[in-house]
PyMOL Python script that loads the backbone (N, CA, C, O; Angstrom):
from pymol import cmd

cmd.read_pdbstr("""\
ATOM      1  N   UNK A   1     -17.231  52.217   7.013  1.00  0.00           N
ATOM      2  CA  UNK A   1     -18.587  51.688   7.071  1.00  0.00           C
ATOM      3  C   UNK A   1     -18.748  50.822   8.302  1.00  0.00           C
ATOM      4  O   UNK A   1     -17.754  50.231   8.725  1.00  0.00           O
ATOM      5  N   UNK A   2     -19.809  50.707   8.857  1.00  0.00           N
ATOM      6  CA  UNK A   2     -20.441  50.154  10.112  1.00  0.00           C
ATOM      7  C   UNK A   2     -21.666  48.881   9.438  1.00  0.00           C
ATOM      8  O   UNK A   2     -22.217  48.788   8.341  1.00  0.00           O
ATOM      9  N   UNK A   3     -21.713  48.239  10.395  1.00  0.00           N
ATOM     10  CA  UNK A   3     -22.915  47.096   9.981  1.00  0.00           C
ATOM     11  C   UNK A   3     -24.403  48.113  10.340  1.00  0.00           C
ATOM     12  O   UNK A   3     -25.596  47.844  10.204  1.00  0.00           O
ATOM     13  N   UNK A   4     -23.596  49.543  10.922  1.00  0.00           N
ATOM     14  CA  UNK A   4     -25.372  50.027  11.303  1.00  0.00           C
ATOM     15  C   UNK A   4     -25.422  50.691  10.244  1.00  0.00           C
ATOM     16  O   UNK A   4     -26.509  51.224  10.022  1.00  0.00           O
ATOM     17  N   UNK A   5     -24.348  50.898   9.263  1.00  0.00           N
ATOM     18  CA  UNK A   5     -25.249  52.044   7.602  1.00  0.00           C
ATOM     19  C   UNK A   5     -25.371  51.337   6.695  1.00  0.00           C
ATOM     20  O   UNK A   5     -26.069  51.736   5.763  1.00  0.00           O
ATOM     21  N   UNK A   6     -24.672  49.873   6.608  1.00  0.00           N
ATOM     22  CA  UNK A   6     -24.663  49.292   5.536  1.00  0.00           C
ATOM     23  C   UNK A   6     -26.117  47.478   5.802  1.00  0.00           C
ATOM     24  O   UNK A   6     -26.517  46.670   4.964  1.00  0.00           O
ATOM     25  N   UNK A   7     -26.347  47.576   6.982  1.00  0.00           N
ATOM     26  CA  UNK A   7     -27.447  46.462   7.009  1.00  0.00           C
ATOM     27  C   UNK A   7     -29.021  47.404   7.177  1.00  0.00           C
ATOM     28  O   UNK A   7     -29.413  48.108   8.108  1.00  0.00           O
ATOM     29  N   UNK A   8     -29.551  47.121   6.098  1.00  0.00           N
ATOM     30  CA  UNK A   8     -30.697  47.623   5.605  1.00  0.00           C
ATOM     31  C   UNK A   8     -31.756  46.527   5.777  1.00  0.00           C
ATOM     32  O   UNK A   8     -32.673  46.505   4.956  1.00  0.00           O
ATOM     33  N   UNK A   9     -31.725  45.562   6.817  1.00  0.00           N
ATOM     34  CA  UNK A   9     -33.107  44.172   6.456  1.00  0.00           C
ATOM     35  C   UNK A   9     -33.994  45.105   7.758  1.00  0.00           C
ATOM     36  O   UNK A   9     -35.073  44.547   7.958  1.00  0.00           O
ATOM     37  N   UNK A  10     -33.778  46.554   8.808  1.00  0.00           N
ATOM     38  CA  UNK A  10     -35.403  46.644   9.201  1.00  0.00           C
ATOM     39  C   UNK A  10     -36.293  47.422   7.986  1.00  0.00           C
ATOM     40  O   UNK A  10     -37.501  47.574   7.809  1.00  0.00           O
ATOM     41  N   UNK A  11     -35.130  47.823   7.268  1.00  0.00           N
ATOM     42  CA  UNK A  11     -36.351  48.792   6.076  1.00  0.00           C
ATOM     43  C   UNK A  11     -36.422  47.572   4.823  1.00  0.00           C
ATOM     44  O   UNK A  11     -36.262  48.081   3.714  1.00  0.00           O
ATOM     45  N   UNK A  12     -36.553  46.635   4.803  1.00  0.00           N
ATOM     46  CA  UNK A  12     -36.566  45.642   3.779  1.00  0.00           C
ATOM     47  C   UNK A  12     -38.709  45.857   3.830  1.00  0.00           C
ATOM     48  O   UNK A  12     -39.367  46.415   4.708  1.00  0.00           O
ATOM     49  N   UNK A  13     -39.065  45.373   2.929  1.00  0.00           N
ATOM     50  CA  UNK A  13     -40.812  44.890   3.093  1.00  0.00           C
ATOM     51  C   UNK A  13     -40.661  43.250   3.511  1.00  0.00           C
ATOM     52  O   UNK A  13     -39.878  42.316   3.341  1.00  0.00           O
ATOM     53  N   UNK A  14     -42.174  43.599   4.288  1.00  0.00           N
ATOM     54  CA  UNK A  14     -42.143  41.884   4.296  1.00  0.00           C
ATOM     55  C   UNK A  14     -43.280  41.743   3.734  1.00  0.00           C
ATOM     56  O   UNK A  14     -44.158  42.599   3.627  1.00  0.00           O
ATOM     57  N   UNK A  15     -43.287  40.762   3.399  1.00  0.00           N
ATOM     58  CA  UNK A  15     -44.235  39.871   2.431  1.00  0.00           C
ATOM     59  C   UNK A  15     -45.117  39.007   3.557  1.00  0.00           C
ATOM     60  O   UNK A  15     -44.683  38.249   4.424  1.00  0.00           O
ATOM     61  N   UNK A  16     -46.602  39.400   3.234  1.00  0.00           N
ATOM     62  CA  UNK A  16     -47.333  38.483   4.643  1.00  0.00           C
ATOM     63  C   UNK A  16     -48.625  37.896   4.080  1.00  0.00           C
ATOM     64  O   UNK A  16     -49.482  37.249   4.682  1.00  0.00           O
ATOM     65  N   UNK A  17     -48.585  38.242   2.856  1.00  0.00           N
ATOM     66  CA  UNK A  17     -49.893  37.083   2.161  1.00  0.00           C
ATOM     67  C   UNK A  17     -49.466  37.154   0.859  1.00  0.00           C
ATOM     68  O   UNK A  17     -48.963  38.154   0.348  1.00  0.00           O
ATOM     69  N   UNK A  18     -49.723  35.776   0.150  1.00  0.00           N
ATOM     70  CA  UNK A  18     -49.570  35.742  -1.467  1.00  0.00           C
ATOM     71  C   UNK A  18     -50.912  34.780  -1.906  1.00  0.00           C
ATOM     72  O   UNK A  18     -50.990  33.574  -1.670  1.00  0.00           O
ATOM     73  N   UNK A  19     -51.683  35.386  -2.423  1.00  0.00           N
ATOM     74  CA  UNK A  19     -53.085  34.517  -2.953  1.00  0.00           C
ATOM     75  C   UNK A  19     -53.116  34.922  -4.701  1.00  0.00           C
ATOM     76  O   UNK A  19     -53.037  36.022  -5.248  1.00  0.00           O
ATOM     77  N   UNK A  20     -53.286  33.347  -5.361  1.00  0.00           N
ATOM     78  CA  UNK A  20     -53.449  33.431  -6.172  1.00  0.00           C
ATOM     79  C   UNK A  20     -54.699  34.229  -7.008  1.00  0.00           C
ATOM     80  O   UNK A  20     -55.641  34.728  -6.392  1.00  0.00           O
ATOM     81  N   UNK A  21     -54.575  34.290  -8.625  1.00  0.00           N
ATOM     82  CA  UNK A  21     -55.200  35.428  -8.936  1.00  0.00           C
ATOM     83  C   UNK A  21     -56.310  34.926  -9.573  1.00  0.00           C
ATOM     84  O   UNK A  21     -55.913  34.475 -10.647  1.00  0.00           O
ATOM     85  N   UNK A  22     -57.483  34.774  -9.466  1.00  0.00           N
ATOM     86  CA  UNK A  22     -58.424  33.796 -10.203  1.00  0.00           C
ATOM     87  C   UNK A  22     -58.598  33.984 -11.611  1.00  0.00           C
ATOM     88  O   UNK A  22     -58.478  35.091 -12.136  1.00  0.00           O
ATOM     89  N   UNK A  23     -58.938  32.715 -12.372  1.00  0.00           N
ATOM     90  CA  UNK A  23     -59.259  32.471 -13.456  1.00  0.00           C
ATOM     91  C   UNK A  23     -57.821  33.120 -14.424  1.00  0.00           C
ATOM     92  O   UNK A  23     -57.998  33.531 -15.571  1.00  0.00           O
ATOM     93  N   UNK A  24     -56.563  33.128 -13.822  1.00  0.00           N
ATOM     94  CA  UNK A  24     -55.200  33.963 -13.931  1.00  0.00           C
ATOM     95  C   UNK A  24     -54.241  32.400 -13.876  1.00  0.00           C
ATOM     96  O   UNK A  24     -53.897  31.930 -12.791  1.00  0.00           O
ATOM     97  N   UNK A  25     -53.980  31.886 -14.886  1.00  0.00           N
ATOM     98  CA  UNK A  25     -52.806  30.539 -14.276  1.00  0.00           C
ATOM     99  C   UNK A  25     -51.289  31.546 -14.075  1.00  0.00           C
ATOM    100  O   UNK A  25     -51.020  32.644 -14.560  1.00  0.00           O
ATOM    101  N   UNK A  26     -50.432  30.587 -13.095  1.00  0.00           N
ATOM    102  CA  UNK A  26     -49.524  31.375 -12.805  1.00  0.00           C
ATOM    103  C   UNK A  26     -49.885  33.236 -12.022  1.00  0.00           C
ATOM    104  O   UNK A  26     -49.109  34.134 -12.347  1.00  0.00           O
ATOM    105  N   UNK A  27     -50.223  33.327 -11.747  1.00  0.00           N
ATOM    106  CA  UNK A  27     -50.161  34.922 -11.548  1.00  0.00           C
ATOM    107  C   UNK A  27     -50.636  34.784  -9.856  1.00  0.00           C
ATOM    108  O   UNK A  27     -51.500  34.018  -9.428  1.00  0.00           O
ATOM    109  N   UNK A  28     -50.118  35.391  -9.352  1.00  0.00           N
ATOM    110  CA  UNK A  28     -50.507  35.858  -8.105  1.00  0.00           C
ATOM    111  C   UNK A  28     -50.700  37.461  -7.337  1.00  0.00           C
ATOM    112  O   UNK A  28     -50.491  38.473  -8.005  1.00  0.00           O
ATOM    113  N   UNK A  29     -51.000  37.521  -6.293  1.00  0.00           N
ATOM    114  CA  UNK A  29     -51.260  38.915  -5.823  1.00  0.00           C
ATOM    115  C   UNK A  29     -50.230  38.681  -3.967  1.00  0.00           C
ATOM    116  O   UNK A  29     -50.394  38.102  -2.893  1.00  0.00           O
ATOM    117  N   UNK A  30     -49.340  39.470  -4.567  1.00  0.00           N
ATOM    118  CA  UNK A  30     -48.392  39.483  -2.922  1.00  0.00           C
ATOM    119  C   UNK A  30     -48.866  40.491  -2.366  1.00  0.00           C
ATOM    120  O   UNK A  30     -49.105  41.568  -2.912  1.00  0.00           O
ATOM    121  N   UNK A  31     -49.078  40.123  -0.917  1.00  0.00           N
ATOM    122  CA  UNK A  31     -49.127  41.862   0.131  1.00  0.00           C
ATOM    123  C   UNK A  31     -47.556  42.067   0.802  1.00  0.00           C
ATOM    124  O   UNK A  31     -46.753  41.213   1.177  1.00  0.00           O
ATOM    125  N   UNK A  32     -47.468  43.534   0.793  1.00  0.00           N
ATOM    126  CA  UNK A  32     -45.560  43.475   1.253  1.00  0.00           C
ATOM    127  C   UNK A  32     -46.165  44.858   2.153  1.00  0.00           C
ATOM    128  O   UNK A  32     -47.005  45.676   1.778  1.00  0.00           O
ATOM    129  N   UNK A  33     -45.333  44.791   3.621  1.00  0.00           N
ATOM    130  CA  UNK A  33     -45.626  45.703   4.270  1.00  0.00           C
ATOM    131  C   UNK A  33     -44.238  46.391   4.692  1.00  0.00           C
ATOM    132  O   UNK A  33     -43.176  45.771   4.753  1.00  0.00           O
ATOM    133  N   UNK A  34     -44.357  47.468   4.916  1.00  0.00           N
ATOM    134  CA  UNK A  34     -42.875  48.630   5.193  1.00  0.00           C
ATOM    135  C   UNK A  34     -43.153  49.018   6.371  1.00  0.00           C
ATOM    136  O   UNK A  34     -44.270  49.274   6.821  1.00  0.00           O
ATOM    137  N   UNK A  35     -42.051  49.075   6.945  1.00  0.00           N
ATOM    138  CA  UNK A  35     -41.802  49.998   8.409  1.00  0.00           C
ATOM    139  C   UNK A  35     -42.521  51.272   8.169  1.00  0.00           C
ATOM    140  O   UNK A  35     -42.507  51.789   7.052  1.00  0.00           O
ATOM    141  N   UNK A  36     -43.188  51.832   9.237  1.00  0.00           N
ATOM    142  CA  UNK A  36     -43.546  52.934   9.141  1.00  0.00           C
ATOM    143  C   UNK A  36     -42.545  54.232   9.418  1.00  0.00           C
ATOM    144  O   UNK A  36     -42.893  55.366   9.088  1.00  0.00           O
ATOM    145  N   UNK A  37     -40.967  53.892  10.208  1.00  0.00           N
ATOM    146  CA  UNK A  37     -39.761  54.908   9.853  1.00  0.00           C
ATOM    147  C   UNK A  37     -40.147  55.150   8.108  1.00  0.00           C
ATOM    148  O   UNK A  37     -40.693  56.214   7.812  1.00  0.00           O
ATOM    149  N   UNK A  38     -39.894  54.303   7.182  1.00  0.00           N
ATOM    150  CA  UNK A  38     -39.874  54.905   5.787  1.00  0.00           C
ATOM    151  C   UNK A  38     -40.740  56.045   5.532  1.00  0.00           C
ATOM    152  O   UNK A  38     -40.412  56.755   4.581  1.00  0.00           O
ATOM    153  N   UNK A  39     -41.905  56.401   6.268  1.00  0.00           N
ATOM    154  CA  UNK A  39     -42.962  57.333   5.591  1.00  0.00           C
ATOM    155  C   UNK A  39     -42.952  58.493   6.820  1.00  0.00           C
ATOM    156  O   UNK A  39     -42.892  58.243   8.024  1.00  0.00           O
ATOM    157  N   UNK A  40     -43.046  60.172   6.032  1.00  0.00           N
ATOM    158  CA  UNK A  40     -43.174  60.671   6.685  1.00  0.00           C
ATOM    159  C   UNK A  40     -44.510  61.114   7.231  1.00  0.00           C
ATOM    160  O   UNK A  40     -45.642  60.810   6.855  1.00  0.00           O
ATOM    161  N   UNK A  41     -44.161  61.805   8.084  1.00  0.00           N
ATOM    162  CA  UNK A  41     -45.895  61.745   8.660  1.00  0.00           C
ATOM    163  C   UNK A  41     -46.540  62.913   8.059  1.00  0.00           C
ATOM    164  O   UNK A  41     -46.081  64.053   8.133  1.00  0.00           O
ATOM    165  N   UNK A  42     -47.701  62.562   7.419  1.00  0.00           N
ATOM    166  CA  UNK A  42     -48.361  63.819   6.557  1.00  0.00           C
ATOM    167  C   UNK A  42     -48.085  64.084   4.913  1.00  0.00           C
ATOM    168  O   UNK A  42     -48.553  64.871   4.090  1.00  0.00           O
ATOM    169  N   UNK A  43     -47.269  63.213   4.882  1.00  0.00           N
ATOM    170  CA  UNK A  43     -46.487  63.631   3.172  1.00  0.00           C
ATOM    171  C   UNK A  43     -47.396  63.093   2.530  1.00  0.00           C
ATOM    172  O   UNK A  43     -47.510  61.922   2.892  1.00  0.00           O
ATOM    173  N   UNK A  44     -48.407  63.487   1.419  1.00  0.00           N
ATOM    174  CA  UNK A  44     -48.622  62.812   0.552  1.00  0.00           C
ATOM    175  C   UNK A  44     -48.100  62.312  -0.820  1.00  0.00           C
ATOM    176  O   UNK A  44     -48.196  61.490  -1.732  1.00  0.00           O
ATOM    177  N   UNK A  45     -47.558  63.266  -0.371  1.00  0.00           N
ATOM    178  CA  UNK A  45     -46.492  63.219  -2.021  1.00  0.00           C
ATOM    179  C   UNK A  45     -45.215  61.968  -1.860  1.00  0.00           C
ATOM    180  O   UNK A  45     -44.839  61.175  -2.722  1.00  0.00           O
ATOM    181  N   UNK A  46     -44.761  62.117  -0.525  1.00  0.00           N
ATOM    182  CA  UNK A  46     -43.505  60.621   0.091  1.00  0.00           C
ATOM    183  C   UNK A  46     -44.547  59.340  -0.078  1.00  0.00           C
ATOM    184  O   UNK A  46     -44.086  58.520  -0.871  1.00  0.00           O
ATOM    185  N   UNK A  47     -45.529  59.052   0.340  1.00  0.00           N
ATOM    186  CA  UNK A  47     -46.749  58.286   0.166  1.00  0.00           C
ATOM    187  C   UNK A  47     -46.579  57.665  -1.269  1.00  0.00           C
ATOM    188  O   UNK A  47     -46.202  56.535  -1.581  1.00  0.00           O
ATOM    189  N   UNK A  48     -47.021  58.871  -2.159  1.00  0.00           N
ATOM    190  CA  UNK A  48     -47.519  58.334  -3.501  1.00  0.00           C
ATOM    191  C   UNK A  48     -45.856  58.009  -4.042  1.00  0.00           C
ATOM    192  O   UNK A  48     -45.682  56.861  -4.452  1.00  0.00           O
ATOM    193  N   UNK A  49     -44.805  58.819  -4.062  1.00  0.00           N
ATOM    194  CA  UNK A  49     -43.416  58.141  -4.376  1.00  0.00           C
ATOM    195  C   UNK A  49     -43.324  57.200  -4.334  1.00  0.00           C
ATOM    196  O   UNK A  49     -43.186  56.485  -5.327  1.00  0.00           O
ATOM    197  N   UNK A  50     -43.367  56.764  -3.037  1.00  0.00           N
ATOM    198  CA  UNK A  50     -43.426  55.364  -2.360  1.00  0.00           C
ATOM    199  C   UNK A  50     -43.966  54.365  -3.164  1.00  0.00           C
ATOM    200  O   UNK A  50     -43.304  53.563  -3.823  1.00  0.00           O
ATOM    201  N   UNK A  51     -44.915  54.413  -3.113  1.00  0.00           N
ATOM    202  CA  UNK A  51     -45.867  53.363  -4.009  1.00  0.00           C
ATOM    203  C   UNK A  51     -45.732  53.252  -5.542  1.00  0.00           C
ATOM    204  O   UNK A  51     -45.730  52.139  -6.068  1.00  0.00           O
ATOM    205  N   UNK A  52     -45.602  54.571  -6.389  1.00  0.00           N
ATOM    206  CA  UNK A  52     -45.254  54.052  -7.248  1.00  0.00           C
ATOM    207  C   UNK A  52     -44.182  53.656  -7.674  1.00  0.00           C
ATOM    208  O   UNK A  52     -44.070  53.033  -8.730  1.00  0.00           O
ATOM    209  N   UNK A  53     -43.081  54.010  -6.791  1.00  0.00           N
ATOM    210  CA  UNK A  53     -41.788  53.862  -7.247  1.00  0.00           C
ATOM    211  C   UNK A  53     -41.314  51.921  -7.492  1.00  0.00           C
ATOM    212  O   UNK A  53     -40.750  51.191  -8.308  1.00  0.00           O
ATOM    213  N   UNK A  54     -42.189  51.839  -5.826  1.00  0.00           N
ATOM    214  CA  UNK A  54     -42.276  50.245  -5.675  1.00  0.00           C
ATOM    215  C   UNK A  54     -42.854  49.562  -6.772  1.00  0.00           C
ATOM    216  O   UNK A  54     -42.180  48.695  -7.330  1.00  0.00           O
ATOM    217  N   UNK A  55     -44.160  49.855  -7.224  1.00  0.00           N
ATOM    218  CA  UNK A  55     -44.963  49.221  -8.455  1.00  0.00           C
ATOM    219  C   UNK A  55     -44.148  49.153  -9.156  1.00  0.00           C
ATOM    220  O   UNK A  55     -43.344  48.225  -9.243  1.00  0.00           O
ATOM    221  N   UNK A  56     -44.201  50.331  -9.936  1.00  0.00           N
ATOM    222  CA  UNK A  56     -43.107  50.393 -11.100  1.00  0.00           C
ATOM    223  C   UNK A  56     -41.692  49.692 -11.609  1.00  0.00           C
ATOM    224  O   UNK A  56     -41.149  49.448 -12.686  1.00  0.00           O
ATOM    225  N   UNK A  57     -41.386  49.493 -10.026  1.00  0.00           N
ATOM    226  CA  UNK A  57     -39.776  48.949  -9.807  1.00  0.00           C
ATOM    227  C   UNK A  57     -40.100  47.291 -10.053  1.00  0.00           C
ATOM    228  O   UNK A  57     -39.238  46.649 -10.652  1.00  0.00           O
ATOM    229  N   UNK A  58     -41.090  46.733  -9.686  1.00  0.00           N
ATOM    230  CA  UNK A  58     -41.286  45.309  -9.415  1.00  0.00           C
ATOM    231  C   UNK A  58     -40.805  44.922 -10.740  1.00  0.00           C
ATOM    232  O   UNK A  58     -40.765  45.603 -11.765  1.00  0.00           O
ATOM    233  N   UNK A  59     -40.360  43.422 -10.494  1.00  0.00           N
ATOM    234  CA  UNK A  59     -39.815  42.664 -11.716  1.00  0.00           C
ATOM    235  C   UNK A  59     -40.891  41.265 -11.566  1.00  0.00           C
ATOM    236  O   UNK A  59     -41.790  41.347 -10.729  1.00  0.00           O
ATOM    237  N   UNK A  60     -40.788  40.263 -12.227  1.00  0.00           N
ATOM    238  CA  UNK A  60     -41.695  39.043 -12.333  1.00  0.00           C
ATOM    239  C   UNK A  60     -40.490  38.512 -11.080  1.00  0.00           C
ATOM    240  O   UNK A  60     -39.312  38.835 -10.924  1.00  0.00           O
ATOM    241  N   UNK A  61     -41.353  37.602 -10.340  1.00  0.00           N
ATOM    242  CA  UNK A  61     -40.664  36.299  -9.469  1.00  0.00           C
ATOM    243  C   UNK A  61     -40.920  35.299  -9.648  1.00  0.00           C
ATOM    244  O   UNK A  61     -42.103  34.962  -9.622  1.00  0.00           O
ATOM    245  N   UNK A  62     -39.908  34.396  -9.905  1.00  0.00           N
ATOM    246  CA  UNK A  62     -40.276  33.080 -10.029  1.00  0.00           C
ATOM    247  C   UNK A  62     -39.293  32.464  -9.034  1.00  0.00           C
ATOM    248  O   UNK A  62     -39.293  31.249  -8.838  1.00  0.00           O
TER     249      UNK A  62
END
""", "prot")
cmd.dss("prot")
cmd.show_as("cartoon", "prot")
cmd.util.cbc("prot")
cmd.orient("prot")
């Protein structure tokens, strides 16, 4: 193994706004953005994977 197969932080998301959720205590709404290497060009189907896999996958943060 190499630090170039095993360091994964350019395909990490970043997180670039978190606004709370109104009339919601505790709850918020994060925006997380991905490299565009992750998506292929034209796929809709890599697209929708994508997204739901992420939704789905999310856990609570505290």
């Amino acid at each position: 193994w190499t630090d170039g197969l095993t360091s994964l932080d350019r395909y990490k998301g970043r997180c670039y706004g978190i606004e709370p959720v109104l009339g919601e205590e505790n709850q918020y709404i994060a925006y997380v953005a991905y490299p565009l290497d992750l998506f292929e060009e034209g796929s809709v189907t890599n697209m929708f994977t994508s997204i739901v896999g992420n939704v789905f996958g999310f856990k609570a943060l505290r």
